[in-house]
Biopython code that builds the backbone (N, CA, C, O; Angstrom):
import numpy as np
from Bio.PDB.StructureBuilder import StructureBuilder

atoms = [
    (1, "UNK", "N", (-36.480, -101.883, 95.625)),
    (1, "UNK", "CA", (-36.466, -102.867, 96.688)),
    (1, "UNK", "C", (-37.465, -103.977, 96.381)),
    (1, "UNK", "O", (-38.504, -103.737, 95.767)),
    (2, "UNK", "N", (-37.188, -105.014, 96.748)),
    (2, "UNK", "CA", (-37.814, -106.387, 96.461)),
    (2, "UNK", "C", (-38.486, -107.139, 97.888)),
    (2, "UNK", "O", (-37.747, -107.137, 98.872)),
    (3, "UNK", "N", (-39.490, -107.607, 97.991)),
    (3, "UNK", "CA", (-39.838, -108.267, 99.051)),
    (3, "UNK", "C", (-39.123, -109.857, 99.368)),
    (3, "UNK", "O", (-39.296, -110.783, 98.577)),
    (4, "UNK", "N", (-38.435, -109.985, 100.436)),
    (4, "UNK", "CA", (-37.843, -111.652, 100.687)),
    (4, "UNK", "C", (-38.874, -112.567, 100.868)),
    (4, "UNK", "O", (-38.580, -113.752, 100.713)),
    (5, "UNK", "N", (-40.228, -112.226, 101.218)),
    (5, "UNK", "CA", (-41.385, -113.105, 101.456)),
    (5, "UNK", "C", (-42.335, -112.425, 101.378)),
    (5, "UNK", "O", (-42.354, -111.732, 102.396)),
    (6, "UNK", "N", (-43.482, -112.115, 100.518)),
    (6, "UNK", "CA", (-44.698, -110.987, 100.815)),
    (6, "UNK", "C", (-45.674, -111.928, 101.575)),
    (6, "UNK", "O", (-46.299, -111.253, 102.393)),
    (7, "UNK", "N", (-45.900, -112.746, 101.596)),
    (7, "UNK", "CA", (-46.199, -113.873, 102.679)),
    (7, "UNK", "C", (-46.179, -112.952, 104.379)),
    (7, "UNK", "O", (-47.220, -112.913, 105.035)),
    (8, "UNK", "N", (-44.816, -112.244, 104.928)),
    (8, "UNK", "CA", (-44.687, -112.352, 105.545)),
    (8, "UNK", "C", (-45.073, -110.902, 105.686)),
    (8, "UNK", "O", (-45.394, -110.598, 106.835)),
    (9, "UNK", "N", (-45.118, -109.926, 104.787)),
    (9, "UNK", "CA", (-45.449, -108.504, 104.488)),
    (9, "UNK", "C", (-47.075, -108.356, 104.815)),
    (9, "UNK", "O", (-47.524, -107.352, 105.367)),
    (10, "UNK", "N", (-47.984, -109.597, 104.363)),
    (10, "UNK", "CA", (-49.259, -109.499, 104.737)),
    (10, "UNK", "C", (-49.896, -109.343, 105.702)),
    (10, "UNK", "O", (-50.819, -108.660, 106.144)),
    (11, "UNK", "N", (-48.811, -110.594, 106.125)),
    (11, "UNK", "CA", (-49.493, -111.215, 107.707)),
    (11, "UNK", "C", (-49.126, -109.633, 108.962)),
    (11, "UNK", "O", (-49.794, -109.352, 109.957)),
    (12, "UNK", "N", (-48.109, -109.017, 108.530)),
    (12, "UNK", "CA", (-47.629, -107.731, 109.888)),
    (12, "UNK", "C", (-48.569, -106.534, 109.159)),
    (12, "UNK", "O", (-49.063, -105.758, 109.976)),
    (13, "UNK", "N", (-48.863, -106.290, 107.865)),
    (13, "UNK", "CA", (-49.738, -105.704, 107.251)),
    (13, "UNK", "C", (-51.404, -105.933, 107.956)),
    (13, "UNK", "O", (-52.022, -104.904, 108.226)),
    (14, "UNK", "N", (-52.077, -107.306, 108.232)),
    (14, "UNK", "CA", (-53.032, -107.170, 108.350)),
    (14, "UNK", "C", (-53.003, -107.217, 110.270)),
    (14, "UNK", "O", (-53.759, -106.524, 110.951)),
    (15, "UNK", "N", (-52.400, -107.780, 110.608)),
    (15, "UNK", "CA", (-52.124, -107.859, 112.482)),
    (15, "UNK", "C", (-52.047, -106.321, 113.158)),
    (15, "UNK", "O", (-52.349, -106.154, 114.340)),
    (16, "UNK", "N", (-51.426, -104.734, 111.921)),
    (16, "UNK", "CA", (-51.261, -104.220, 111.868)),
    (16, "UNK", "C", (-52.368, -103.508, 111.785)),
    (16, "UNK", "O", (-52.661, -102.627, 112.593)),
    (17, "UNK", "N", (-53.000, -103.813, 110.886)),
    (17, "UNK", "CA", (-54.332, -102.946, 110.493)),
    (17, "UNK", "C", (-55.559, -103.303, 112.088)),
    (17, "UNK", "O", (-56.135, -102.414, 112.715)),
    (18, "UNK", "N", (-55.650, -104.791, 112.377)),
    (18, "UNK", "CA", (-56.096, -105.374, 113.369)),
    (18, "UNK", "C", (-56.149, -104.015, 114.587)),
    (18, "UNK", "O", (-57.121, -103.310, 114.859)),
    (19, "UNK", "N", (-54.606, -103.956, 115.232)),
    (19, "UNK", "CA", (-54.174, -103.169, 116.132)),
    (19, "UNK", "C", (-54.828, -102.097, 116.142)),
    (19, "UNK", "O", (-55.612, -101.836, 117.054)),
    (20, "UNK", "N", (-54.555, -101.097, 114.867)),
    (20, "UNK", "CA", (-55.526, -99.814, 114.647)),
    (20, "UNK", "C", (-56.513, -99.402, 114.455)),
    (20, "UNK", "O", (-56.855, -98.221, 114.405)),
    (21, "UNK", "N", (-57.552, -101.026, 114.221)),
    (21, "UNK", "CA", (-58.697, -101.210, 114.499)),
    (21, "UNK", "C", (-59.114, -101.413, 116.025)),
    (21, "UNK", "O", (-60.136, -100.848, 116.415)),
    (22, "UNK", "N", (-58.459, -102.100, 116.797)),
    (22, "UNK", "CA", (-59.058, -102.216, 118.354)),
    (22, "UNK", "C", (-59.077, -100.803, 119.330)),
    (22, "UNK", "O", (-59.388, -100.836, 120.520)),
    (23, "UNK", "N", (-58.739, -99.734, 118.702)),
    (23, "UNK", "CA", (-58.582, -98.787, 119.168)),
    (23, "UNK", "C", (-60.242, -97.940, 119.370)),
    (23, "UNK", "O", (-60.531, -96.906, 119.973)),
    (24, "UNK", "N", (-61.279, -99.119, 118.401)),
    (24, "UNK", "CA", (-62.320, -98.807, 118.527)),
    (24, "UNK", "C", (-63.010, -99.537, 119.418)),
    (24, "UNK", "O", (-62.330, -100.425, 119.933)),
    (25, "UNK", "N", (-64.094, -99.472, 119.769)),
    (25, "UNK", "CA", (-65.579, -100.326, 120.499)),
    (25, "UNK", "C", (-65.889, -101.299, 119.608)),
    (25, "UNK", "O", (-66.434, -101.104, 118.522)),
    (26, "UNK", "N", (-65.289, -103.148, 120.392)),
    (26, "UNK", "CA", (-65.245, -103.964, 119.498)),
    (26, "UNK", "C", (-66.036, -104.976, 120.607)),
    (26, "UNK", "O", (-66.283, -104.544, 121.733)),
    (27, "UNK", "N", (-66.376, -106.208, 120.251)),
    (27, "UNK", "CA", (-66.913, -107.596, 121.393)),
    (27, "UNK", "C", (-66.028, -108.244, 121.529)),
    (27, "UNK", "O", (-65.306, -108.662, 120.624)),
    (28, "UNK", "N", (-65.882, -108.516, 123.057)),
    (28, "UNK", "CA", (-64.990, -109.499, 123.239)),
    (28, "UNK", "C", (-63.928, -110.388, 122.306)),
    (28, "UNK", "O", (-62.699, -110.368, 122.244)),
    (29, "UNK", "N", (-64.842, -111.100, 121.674)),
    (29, "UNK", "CA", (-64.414, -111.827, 120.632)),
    (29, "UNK", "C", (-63.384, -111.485, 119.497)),
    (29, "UNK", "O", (-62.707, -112.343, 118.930)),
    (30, "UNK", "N", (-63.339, -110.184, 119.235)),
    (30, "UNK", "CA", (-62.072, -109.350, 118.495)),
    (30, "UNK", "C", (-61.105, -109.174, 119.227)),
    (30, "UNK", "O", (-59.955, -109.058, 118.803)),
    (31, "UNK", "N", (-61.462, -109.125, 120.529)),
    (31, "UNK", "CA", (-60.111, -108.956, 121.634)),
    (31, "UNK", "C", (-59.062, -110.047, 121.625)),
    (31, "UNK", "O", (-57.831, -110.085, 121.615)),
    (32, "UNK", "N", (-60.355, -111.176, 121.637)),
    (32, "UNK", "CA", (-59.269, -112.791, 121.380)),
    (32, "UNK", "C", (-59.227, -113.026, 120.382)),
    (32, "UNK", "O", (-58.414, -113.943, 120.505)),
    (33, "UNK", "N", (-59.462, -112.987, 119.136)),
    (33, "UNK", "CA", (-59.218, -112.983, 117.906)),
    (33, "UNK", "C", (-58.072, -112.496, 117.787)),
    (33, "UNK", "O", (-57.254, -113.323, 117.384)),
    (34, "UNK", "N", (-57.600, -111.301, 118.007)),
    (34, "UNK", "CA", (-56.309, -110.310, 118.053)),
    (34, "UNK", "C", (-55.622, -110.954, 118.247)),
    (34, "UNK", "O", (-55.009, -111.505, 117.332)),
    (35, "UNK", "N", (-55.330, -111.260, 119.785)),
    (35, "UNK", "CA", (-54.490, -112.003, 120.393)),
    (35, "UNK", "C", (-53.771, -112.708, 119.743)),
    (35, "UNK", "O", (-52.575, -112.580, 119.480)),
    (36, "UNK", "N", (-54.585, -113.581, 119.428)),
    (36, "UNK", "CA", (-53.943, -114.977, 118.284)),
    (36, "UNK", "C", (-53.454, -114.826, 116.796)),
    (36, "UNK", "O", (-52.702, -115.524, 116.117)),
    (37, "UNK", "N", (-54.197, -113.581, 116.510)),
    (37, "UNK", "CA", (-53.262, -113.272, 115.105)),
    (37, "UNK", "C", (-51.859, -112.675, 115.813)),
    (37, "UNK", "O", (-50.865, -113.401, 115.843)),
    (38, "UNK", "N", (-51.818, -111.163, 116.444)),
    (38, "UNK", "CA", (-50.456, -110.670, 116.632)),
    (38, "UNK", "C", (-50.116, -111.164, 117.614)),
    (38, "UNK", "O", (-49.483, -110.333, 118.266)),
    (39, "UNK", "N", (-50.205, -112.384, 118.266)),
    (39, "UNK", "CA", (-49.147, -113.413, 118.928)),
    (39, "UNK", "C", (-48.287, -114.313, 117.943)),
    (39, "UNK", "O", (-47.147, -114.753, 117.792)),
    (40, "UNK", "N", (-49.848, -114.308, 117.233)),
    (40, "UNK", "CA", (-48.353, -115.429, 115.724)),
    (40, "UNK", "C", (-48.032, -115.304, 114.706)),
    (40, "UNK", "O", (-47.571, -116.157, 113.948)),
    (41, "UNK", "N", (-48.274, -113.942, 114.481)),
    (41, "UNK", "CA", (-47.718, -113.292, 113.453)),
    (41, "UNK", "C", (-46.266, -112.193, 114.328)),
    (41, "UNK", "O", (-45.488, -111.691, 113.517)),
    (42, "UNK", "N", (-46.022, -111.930, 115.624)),
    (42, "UNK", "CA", (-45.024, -111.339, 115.921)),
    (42, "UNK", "C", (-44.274, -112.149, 115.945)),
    (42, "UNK", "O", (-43.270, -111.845, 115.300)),
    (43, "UNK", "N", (-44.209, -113.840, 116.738)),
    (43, "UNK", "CA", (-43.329, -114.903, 117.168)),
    (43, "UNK", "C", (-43.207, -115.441, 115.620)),
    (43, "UNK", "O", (-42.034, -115.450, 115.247)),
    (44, "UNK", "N", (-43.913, -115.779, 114.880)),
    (44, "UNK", "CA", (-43.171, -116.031, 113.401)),
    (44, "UNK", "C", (-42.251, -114.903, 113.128)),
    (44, "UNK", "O", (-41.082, -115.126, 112.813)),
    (45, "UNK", "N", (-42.684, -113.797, 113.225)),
    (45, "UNK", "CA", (-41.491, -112.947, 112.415)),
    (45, "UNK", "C", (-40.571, -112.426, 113.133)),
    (45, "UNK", "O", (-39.769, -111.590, 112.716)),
    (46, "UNK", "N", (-40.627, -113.101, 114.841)),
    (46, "UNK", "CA", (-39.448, -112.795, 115.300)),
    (46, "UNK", "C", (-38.510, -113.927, 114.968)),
    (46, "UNK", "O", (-37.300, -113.709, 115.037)),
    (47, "UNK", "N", (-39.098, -115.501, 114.501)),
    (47, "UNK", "CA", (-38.027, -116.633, 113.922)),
    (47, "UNK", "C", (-37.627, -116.018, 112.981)),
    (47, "UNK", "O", (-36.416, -116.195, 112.845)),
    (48, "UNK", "N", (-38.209, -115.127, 111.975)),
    (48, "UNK", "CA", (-37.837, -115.118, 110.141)),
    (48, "UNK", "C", (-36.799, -114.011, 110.750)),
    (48, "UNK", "O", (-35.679, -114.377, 110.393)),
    (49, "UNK", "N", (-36.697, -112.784, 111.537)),
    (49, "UNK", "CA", (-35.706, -111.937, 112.355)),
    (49, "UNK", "C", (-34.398, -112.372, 112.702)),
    (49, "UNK", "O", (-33.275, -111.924, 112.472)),
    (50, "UNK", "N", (-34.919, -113.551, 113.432)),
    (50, "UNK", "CA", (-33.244, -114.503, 114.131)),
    (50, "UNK", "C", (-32.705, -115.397, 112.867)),
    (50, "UNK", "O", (-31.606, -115.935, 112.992)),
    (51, "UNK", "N", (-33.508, -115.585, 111.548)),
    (51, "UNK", "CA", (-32.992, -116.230, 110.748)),
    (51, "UNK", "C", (-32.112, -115.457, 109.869)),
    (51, "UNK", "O", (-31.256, -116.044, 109.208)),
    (52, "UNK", "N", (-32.266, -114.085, 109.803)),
    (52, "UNK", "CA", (-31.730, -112.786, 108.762)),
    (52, "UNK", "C", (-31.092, -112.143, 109.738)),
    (52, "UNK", "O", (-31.222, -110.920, 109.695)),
    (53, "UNK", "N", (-30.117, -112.789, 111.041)),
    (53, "UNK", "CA", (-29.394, -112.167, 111.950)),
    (53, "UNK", "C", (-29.701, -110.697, 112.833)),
    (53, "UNK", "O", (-28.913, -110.036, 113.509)),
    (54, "UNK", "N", (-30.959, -110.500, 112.587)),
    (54, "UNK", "CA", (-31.516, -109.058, 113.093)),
    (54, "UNK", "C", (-32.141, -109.365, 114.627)),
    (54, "UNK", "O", (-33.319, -109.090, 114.857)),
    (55, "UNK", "N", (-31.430, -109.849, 115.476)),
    (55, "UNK", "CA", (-31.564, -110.173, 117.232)),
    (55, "UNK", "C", (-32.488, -109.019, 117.780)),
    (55, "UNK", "O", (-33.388, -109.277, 118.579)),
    (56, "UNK", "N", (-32.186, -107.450, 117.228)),
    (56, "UNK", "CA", (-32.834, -106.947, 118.012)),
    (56, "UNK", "C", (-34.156, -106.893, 117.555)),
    (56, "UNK", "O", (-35.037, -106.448, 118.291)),
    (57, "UNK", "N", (-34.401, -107.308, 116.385)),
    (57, "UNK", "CA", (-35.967, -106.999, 115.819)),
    (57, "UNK", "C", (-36.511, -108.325, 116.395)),
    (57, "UNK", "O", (-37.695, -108.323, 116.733)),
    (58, "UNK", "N", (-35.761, -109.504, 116.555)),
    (58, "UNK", "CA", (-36.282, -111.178, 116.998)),
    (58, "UNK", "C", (-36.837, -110.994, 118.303)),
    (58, "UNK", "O", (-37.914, -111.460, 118.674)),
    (59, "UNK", "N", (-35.743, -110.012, 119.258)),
    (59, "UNK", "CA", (-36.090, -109.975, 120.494)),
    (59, "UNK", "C", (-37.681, -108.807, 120.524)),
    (59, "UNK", "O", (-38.828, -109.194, 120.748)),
    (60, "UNK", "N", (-37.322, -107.629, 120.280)),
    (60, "UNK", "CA", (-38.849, -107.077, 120.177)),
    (60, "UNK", "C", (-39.875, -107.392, 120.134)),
    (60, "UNK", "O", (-40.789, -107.187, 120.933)),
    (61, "UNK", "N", (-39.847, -108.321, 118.515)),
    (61, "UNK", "CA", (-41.418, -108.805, 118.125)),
    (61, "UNK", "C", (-41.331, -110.482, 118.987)),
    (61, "UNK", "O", (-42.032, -111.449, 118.690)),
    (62, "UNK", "N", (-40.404, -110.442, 119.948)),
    (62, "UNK", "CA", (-41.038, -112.089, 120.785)),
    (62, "UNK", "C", (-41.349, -111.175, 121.882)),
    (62, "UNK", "O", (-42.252, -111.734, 122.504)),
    (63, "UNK", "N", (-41.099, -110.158, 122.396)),
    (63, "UNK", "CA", (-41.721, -109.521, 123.348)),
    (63, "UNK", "C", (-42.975, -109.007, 123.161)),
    (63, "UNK", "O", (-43.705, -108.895, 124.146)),
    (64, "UNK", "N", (-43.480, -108.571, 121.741)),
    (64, "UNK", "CA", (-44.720, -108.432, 121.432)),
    (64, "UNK", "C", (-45.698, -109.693, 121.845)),
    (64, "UNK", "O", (-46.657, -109.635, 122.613)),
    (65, "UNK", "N", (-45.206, -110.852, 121.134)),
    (65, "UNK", "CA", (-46.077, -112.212, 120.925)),
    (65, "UNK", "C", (-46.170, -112.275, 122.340)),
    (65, "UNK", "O", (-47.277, -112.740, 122.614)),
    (66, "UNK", "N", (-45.613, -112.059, 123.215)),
    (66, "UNK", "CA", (-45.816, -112.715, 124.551)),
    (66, "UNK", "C", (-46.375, -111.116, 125.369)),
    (66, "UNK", "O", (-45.925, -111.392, 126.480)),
    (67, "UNK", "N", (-46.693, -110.419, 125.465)),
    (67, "UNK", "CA", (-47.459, -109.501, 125.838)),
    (67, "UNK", "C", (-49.489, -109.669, 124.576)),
    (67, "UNK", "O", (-50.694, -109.428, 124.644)),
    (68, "UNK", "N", (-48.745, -110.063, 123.945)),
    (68, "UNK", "CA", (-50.349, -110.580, 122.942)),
    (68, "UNK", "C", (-50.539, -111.821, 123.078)),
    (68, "UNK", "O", (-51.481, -112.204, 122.385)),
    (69, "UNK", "N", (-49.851, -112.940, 123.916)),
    (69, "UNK", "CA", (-50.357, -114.487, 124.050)),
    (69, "UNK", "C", (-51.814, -114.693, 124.526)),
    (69, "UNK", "O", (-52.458, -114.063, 125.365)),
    (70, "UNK", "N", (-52.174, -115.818, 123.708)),
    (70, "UNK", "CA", (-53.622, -115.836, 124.101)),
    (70, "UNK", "C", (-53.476, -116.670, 125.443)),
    (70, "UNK", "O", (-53.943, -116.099, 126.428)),
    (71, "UNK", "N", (-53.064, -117.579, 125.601)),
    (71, "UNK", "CA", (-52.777, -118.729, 126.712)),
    (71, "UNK", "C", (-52.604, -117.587, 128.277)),
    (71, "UNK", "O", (-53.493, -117.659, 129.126)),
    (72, "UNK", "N", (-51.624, -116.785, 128.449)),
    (72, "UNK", "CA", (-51.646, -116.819, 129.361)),
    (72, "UNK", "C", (-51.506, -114.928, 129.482)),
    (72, "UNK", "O", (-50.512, -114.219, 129.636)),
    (73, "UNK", "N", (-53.167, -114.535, 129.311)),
    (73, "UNK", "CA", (-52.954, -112.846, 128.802)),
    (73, "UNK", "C", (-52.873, -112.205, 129.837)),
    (73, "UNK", "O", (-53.346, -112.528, 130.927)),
    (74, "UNK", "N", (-51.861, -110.605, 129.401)),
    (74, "UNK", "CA", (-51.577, -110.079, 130.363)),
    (74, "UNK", "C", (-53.065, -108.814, 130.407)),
    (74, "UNK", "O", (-53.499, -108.084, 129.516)),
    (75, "UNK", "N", (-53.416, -108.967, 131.549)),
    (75, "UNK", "CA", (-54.654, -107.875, 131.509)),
    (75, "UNK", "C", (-54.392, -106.437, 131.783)),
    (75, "UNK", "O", (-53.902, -106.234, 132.894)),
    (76, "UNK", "N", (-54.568, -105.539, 131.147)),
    (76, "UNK", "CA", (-54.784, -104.048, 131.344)),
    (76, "UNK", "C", (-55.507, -103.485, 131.251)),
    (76, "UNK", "O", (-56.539, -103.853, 130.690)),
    (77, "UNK", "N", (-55.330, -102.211, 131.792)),
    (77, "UNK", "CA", (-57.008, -101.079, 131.541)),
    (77, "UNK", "C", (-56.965, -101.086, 130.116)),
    (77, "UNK", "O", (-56.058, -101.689, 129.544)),
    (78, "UNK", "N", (-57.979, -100.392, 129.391)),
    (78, "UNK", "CA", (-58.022, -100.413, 127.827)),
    (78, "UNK", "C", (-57.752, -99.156, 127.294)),
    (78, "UNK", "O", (-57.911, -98.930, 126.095)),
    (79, "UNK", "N", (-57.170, -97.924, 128.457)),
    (79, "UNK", "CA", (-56.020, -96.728, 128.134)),
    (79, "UNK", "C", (-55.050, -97.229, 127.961)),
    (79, "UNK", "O", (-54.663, -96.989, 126.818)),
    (80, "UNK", "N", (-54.134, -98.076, 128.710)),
    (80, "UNK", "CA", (-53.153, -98.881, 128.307)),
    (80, "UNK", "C", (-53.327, -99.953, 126.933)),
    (80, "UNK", "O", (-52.748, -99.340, 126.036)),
    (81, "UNK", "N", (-53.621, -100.685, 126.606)),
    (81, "UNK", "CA", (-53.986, -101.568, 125.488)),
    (81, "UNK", "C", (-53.821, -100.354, 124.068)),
    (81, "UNK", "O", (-53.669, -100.616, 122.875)),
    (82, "UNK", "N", (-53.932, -98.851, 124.823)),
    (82, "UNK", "CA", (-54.254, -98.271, 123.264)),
    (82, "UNK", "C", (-53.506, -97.846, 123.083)),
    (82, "UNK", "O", (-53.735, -97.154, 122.092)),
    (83, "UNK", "N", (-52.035, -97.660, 123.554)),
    (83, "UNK", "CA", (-50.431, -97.130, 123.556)),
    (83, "UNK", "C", (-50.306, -98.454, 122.911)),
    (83, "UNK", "O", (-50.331, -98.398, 121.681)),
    (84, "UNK", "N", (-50.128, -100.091, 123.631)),
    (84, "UNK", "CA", (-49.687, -100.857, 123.278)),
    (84, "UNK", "C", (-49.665, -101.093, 122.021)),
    (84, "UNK", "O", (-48.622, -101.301, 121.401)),
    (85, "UNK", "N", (-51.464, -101.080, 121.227)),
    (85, "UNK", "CA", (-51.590, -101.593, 120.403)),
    (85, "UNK", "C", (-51.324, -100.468, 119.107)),
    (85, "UNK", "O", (-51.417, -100.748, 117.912)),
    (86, "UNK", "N", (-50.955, -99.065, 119.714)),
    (86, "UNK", "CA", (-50.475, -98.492, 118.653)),
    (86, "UNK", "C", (-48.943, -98.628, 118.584)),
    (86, "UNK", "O", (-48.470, -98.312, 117.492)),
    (87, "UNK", "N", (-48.221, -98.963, 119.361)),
    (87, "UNK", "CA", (-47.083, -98.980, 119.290)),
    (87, "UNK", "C", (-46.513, -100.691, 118.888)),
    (87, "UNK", "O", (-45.390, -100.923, 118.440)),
    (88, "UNK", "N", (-47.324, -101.509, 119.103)),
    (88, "UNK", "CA", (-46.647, -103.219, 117.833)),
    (88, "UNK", "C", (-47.266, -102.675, 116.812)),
    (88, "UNK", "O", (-46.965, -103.369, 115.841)),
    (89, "UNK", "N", (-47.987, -101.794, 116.471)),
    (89, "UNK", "CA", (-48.449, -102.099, 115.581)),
    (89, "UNK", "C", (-47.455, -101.216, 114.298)),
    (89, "UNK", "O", (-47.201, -101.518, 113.132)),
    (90, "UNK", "N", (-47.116, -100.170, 115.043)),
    (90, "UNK", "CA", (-45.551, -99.364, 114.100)),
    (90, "UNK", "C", (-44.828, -100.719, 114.236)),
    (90, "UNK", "O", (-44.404, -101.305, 113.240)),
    (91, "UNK", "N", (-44.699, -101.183, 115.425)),
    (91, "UNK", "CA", (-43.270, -102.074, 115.043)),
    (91, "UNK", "C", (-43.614, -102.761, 114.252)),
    (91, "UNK", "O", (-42.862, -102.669, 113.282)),
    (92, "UNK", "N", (-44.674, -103.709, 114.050)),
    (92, "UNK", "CA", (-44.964, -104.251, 112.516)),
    (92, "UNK", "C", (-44.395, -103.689, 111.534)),
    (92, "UNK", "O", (-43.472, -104.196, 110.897)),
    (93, "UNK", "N", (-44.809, -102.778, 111.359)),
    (93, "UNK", "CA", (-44.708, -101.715, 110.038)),
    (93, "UNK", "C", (-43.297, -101.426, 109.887)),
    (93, "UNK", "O", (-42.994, -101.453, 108.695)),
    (94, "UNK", "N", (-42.234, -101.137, 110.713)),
    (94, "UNK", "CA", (-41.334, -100.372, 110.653)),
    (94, "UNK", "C", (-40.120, -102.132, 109.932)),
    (94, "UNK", "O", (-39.191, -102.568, 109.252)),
    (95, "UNK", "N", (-41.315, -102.377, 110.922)),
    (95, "UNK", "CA", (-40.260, -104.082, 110.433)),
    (95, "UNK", "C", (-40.177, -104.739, 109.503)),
    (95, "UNK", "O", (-39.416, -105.696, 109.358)),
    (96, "UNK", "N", (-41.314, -104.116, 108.380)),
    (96, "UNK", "CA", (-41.499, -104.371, 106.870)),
    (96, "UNK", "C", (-39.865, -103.685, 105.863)),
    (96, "UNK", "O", (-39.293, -103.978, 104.814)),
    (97, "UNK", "N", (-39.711, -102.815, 106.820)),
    (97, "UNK", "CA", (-38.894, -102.042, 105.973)),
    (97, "UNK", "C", (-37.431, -102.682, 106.127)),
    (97, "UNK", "O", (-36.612, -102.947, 105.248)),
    (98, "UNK", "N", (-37.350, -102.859, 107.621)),
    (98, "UNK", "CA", (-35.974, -103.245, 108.185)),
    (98, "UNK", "C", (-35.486, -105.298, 108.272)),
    (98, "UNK", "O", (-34.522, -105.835, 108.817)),
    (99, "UNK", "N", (-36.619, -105.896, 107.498)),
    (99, "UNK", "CA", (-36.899, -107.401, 107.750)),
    (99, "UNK", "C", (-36.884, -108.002, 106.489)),
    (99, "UNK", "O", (-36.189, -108.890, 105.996)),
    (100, "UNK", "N", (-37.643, -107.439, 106.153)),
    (100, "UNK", "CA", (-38.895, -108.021, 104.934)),
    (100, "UNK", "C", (-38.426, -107.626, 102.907)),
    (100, "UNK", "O", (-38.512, -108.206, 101.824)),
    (101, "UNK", "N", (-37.842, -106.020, 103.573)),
    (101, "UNK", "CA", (-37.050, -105.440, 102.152)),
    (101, "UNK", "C", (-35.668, -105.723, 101.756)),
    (101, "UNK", "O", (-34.774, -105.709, 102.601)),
    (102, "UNK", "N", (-35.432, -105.987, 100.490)),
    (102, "UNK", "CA", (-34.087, -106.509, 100.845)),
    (102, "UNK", "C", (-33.562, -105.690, 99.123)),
    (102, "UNK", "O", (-34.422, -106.052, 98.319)),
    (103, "UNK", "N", (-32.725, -104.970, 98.547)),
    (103, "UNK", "CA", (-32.465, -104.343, 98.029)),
    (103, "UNK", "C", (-31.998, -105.479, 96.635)),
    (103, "UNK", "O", (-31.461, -106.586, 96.622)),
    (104, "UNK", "N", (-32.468, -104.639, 95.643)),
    (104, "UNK", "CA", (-32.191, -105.406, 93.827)),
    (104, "UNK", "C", (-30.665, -106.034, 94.070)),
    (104, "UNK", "O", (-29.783, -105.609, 94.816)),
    (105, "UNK", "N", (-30.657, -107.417, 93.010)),
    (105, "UNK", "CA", (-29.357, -107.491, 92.521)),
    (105, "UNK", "C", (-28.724, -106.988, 91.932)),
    (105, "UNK", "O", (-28.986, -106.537, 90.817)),
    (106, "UNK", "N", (-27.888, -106.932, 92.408)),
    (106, "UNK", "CA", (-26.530, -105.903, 90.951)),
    (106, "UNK", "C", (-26.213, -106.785, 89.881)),
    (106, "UNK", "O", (-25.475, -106.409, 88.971)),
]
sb = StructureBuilder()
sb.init_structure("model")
sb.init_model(0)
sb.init_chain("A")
sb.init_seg("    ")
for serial, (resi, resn, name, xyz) in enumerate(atoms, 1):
    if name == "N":
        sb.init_residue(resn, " ", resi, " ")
    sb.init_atom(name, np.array(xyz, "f"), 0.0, 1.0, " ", f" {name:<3s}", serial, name[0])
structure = sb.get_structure()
């Protein structure tokens, strides 16, 4: 298998790693930091999604970006935040496989 953009493998790679990092005791400032990476790293790769006809992965990861928007955040306890942020953060991952890989030429 071949990558269509590793560009785009990085960016859900490191937004990813991000996620499974906030699961620790961090300052403020990593909280909004976050935000703004896996808000625009989900809404980019939900465009590169709707561009490779995959609607349901476009729709997911724009539901991510907008549950992670910095502009207008949705607040939760930080028991909740730690389901959330383990669960975009598989969908990242899972979306490397189903997005991002695209099988050799014959």
């Amino acid at each position: 298998m071949r990558l269509k953009n590793p560009a785009d493998v990085i960016a859900k790679l490191v937004a990813a790693g991000l996620l499974f990092a906030a699961l620790a005791h961090h300052p403020y400032g990593y909280y909004t930091l976050l935000r703004w990476v896996v808000c625009g790293v989900s809404v980019f790769a939900a465009v590169r999604a709707a561009e490779f006809n995959r609607s349901g992965w476009a729709w997911t990861l724009a539901i991510a970006g907008l549950v992670f928007n910095p502009i207008f955040p949705v607040y939760l306890r930080r028991e909740n935040w730690a389901f959330i942020d383990i669960g975009v953060a598989l969908v990242l991952l899972i979306s490397i496989v189903f997005i991002d890989l695209r099988p050799p030429p014959l």
